[in-house]
C-alpha positions in Angstrom: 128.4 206.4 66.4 129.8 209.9 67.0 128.3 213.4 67.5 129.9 216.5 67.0 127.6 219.3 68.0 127.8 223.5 67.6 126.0 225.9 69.2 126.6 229.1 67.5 125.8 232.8 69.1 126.9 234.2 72.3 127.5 231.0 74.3 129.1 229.4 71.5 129.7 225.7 72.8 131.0 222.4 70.8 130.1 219.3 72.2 130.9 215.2 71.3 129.0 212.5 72.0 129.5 208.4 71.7 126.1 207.4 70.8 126.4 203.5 70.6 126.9 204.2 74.8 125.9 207.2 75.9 128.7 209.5 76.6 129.6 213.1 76.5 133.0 213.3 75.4 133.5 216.9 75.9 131.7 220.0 76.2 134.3 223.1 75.0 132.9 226.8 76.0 133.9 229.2 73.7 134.6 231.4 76.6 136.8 229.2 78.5 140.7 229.4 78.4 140.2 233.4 79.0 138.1 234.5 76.2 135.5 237.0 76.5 132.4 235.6 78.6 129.9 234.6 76.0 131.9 234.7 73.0 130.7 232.6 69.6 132.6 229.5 68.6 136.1 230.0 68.2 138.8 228.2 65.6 140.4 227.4 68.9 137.2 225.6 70.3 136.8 223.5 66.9 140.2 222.7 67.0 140.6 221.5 70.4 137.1 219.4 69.9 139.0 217.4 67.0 141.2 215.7 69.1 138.5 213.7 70.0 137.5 212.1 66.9 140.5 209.3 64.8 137.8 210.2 61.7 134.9 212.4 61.4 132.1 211.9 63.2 129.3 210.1 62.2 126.8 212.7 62.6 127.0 216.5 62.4 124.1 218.6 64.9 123.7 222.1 65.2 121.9 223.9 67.6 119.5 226.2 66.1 119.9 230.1 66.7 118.5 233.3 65.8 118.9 237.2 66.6 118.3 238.1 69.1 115.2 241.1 70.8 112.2 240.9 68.9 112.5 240.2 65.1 114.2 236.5 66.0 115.2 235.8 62.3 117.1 232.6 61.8 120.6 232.6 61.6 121.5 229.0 62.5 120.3 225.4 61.9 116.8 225.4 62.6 116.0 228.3 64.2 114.6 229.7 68.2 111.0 228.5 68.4 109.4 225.2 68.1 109.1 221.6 69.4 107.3 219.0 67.0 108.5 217.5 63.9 108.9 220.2 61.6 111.2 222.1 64.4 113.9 220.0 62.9 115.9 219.3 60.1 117.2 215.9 59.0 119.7 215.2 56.2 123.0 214.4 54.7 126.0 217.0 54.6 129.7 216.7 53.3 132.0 217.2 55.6 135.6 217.4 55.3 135.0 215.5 51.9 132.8 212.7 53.8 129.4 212.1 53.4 127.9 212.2 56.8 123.9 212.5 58.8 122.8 216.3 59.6 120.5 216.9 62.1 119.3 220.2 63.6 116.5 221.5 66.0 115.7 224.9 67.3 116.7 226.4 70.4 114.0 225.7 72.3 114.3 222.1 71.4 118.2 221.8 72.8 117.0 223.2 76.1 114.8 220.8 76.9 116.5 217.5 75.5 119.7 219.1 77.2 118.2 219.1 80.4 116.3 215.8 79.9 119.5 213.7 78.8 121.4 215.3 81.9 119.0 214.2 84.1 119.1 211.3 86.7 116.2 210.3 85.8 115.7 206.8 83.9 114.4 206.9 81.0 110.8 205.7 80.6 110.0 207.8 83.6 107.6 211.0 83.0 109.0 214.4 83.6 108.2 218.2 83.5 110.3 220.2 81.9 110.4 224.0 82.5 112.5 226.7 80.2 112.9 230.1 81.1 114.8 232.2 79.9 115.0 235.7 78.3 112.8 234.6 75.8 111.0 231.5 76.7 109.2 230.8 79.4 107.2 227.7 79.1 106.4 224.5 81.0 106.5 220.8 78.9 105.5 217.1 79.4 108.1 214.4 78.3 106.0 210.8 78.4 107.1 207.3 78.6 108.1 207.0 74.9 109.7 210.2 74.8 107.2 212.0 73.3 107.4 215.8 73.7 104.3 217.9 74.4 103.6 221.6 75.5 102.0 222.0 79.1 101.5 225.9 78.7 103.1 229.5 78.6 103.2 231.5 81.6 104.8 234.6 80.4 107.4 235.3 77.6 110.9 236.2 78.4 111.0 235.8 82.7 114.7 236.5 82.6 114.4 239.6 80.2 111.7 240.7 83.0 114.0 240.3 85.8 117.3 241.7 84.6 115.6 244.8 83.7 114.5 245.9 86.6 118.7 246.5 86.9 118.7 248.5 83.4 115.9 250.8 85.3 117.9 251.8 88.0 121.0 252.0 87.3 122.4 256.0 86.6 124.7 254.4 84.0 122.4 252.3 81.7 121.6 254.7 78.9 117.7 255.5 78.5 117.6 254.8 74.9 119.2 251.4 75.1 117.7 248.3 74.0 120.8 246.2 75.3 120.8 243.2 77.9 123.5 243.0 79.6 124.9 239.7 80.5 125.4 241.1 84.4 121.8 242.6 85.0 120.7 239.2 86.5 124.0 239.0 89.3 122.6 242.0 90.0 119.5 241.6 91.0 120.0 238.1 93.1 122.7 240.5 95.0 120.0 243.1 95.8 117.5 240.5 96.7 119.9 239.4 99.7 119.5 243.3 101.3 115.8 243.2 100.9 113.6 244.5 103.8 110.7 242.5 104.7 107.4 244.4 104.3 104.4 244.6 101.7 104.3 246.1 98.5 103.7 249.9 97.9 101.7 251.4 95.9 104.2 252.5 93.7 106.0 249.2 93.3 102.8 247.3 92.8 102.2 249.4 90.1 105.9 248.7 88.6 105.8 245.0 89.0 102.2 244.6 87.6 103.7 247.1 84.2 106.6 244.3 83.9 104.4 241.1 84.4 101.8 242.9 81.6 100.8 241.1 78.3 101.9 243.9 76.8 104.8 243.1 74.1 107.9 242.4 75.4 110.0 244.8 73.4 107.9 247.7 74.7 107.8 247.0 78.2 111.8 246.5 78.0 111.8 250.1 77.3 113.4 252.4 79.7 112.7 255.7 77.7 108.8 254.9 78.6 109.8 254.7 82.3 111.5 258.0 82.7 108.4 259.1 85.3 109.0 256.1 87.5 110.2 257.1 91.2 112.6 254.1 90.5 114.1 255.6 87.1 117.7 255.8 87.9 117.5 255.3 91.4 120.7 253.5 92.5 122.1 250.2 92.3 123.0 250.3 95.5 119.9 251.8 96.9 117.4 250.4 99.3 114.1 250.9 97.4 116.2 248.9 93.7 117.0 246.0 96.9 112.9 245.8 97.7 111.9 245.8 94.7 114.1 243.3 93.6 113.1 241.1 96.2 109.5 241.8 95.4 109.9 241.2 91.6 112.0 237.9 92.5 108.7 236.3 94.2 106.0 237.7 91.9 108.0 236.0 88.9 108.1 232.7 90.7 104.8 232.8 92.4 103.1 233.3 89.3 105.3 229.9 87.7 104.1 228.3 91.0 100.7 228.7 90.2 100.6 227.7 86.8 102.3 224.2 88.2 100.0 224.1 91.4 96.6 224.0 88.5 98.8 222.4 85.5 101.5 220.2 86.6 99.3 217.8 89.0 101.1 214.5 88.4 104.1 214.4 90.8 106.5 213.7 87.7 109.9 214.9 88.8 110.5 218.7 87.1 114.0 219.2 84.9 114.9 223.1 84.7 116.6 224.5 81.9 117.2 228.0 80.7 119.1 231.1 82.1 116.8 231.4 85.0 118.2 227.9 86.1 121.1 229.9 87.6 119.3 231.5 90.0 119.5 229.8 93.3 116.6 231.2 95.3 114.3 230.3 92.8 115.5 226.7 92.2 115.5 226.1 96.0 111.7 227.6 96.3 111.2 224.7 93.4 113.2 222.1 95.4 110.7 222.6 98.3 107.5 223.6 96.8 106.5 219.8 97.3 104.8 219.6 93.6 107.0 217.0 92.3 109.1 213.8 93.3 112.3 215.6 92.4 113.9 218.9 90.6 116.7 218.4 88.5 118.7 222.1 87.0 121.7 221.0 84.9 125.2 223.3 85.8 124.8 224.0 82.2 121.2 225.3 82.1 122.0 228.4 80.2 122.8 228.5 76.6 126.2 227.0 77.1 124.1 223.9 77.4 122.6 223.5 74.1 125.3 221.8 71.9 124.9 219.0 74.4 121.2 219.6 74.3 121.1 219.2 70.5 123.7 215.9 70.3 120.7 214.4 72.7 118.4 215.2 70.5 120.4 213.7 67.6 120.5 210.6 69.7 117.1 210.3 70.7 116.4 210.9 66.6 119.0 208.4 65.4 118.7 205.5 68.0 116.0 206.1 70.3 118.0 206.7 73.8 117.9 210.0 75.0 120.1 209.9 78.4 123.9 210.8 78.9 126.7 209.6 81.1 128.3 212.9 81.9 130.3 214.6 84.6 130.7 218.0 85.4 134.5 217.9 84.7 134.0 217.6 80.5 135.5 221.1 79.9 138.8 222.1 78.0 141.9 220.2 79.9 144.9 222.4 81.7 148.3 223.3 79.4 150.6 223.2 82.1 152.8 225.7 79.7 156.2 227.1 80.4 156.6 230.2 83.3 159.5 232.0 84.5 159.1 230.9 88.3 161.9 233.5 89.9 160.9 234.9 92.9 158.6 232.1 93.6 159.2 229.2 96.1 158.1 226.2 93.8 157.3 222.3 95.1 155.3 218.8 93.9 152.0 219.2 95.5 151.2 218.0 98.1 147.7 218.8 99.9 148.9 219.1 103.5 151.0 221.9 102.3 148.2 223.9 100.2 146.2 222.9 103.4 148.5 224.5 105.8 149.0 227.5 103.5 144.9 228.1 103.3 144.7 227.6 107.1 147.3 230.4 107.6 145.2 232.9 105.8 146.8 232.5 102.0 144.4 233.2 98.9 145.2 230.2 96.6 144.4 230.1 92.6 144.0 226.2 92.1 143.6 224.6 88.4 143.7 221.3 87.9 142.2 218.8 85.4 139.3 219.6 83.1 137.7 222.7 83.6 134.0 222.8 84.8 131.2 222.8 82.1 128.6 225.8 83.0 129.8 229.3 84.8 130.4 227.7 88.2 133.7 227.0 89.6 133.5 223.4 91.3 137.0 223.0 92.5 138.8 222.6 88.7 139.4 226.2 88.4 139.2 227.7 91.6 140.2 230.4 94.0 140.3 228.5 97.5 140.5 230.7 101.4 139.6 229.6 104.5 136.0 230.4 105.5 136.2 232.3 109.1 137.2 236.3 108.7 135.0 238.1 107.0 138.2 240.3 105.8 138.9 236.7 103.7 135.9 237.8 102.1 136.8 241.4 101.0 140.3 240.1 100.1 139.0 238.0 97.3 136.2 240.1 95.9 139.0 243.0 95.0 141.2 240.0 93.6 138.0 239.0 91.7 137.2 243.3 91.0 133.9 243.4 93.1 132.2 245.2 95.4 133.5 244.2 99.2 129.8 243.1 99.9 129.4 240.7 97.0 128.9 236.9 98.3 131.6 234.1 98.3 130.6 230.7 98.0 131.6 227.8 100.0 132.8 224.4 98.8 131.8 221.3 101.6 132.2 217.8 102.5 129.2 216.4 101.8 129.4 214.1 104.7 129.4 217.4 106.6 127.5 219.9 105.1 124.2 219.4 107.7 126.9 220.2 110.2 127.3 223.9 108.6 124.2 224.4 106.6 120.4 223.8 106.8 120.5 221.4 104.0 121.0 217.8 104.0 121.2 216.8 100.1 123.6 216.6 97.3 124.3 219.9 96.0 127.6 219.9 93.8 126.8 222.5 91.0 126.5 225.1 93.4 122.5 225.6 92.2 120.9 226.3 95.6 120.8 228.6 98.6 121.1 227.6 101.9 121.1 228.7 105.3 124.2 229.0 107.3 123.8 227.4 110.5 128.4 227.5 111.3 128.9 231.2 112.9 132.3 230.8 112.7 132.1 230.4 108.5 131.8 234.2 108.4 133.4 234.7 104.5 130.9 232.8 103.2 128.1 233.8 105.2 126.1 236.6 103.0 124.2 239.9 104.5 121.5 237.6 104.8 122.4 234.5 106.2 123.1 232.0 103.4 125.6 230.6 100.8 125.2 229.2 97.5 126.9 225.7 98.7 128.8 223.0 96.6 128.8 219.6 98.1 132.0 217.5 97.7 132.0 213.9 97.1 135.1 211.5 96.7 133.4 210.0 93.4 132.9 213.4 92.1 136.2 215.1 92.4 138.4 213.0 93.9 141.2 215.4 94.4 139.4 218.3 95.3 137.4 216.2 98.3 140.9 215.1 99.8 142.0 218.6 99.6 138.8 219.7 102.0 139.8 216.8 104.2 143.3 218.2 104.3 141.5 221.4 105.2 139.5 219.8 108.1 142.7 217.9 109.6 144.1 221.2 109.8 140.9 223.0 111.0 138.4 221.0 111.9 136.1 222.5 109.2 135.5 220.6 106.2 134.4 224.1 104.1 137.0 226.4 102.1 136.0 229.8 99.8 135.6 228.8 96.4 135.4 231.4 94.1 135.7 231.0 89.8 139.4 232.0 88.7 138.9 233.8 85.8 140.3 237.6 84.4 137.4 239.7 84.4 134.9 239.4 81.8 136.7 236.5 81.0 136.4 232.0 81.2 138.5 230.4 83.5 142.1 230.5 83.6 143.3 227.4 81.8 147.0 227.8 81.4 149.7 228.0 83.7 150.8 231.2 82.0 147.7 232.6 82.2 147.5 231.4 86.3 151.1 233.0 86.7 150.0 236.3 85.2 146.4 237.0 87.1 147.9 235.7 90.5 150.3 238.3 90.5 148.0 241.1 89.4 145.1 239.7 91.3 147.7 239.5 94.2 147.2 235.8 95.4 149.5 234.5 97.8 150.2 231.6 95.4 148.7 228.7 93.4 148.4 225.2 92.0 148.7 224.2 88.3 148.8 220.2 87.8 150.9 219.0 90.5 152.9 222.1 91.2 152.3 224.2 94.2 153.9 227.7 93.4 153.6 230.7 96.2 155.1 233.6 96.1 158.4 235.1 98.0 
């Protein structure tokens, strides 16, 4: 039994499952193979996802979808908002001439079932589930038999909340706009990291307790009504838009925290899904907050996630499992197309010699296999440096177009990664913050001490692992940068064409596509 599964909107996704055992096939971002970040399903996407399938599938899911700010008509399936019975809609649809099962469920729905099936956790086992998100913001009981129950709101739209605080302060964000932008929330987790320590102000007491108010959400997202703040338009790079950040940051989560300190009392483990799983701070606060036997956050958490979320949820309808065998890695695969390689020095890869080049202080671009599913880079579709100058650093934020300051992550052998960091688990989606205990990793080390860390395992990424151990026979460090290769505003590169053309203008010293090492004269 096969799934093929749409999510339409921004973060347009097609995903295909094998019910009868449990696998995802594939997950296809729109956005990936250099389309704009967050497009809508693409004829390129559908295409691709029909390799997959010798006939049609035997059941066609779509994730429910509406417009977006406050009005949230339906445009899609079976809508945003809801999670019992009539939040779905069961029934029969040609397809391609063929009779086939529909099944769709709201947004809200694909969230949690996309996070759920994702999980390591067995079925039969309890768990929380929280979504937030720009619009939800809610936590959720999944029992033994699967059955689906809401635990309580804390406050609509967290993420909404958050990002704004951006919009507020930033000179160039129009006062009349009512427009999120897709950046506002990198934002504000870089500003947090420049915080000063010290108690609220007056003045930002005041503004947090305005943005945490019951009042409607559409109003308080409203920076026309905010013109007499003292933080109207005060800088993105300034001091007081860093505190406040910092400050907003922790009210947002402390207030979450309490609601799961009085509400969530059972030690179930918790499964995060939303927008708001991206942010690292808050996931490793959750990781320690001691409230649950584990925390699960999908690399997909955000809406790219919900075509999967809604197959599972097909599942669960149709045969009663609800739990995938997935890996990271179920992305579009690499077209190793045609390039004109003059003036480039070109060789079978081999990982001593991309080791060596690294080690020597080269910038590498590095695509093979499938690319990632989620916005995080994990060693498919990577820019690779070593770790130790912080001058490695500012040489890949102007490849990537950022400001010098912005944060690199780091890429580690798990075996290793208590030798470098204060952390001691599996961390391979790149989903938590840790502390860098290595003073010699400085281009990974952010203003405030930490790195958003992937761990590396041989069963996870076989090649990718025995490139870092290449690295740390050549260094003695098993860490290397490992930044997203993508043109700006743009999925990852996923052609060799493509990798040819942004090395050169990004000015990388060379790169890997398939099992070709090309660097340039």
């Amino acid at each position: 039994m096969k799934i093929l599964s749409f999510k339409s909107g921004h973060d347009g996704t097609v995903a295909g499952i094998d019910a009868q055992n449990g696998n995802l096939l594939f997950s296809y971002e729109s956005e990936k193979d250099s389309f704009p970040r967050n497009t809508s399903v693409t004829p390129d996407t559908f295409i691709d996802s029909g390799l997959w399938f010798r006939d049609l599938p035997d059941i066609l899911a779509l994730s429910g979808w509406s417009t977006t700010g406050t009005q949230h008509v339906t445009t899609s399936g079976a809508g945003y908002f809801g999670i019992g019975e009539g939040a779905q809609t069961v029934g029969k649809r040609t397809f391609f001439g063929k009779e086939i099962d529909f099944f769709s469920s709201t947004h809200e729905r694909a969230h949690i079932w996309g996070a759920y099936g994702m999980s390591p956790f067995r079925q039969g086992e309890p768990c929380y589930v929280l979504v937030w998100e720009d619009t939800l913001g809610d936590f959720y009981k999944i029992d033994e038999d699967l059955k689906l129950s809401h635990v309580g709101r804390v406050m609509t739209g967290p993420g909404a909340r958050y990002s704004f605080l951006s919009a507020l302060v930033d000179p160039d964000y129009p006062v009349l706009s009512r427009e999120q932008r897709r950046e506002d929330p990198g934002r504000m987790m870089a500003a947090c990291a420049y915080a000063e320590p010290g108690s609220h102000d007056a003045d930002e007491h005041a503004l947090i307790d305005y943005l945490l108010s019951d009042q409607p959400l559409a109003e308080i997202l409203r920076k026309d009504r905010l013109t007499d703040s003292p933080f109207f338009n005060v800088g993105m790079h300034s001091q007081q838009f860093s505190n406040l950040a910092q400050k907003l940051s922790d009210a947002i989560f402390s207030r979450f925290l309490a609601f799961a300190k009085q509400n969530l009392t059972e030690g179930y483990p918790l499964v995060i899904a939303g927008g708001c799983g991206l942010n690292c701070d808050w996931n490793t606060k959750w990781q320690n907050c001691g409230l649950f036997r584990d925390v699960f956050v999908p690399p997909c958490s955000s809406d790219s996630g919900c075509a999967i979320g809604t197959a599972v949820d097909a599942m669960r309808h149709y045969t009663g499992q609800a739990k995938l065998d997935w890996t990271v890695y179920s992305g579009q695969s690499f077209v190793d197309d045609k390039i004109d390689s003059s003036g480039m020095r070109v060789s079978e890869l081999r990982l001593n010699d991309v080791a060596d080049a690294l080690m020597s202080g080269e910038i590498i671009g590095w695509a093979r296999g499938n690319c990632e599913i989620g916005p995080r880079a994990l060693g498919n579709r990577s820019i690779l440096a070593a770790p130790f100058r912080a001058e490695t650093r500012v040489r890949l934020n102007r490849a990537k177009n950022r400001p010098d300051t912005s944060p690199v992550a780091p890429s580690c052998l798990e075996e290793d990664v208590s030798q470098h960091f204060e952390w001691e688990n599996s961390a391979p989606y790149m989903l938590h913050l840790q502390k860098v205990t290595n003073q010699n990793l400085a281009a990974i080390t952010h203003v405030d001490g930490t790195a958003r860390v992937q761990t590396v395992r041989r069963d996870q990424n076989a090649f990718f692992y025995d490139l870092l151990n290449a690295f740390k026979s050549a260094s003695g460090t098993g860490v290397l940068c490992n930044t997203s290769l993508n043109f700006r505003g743009a999925g990852f590169i996923n052609k060799t064409s493509d990798l040819h053309h942004y090395a050169r203008s990004a000015k990388l010293d060379g790169f890997v596509a398939g099992n070709t090492f090309y660097r340039f004269n």
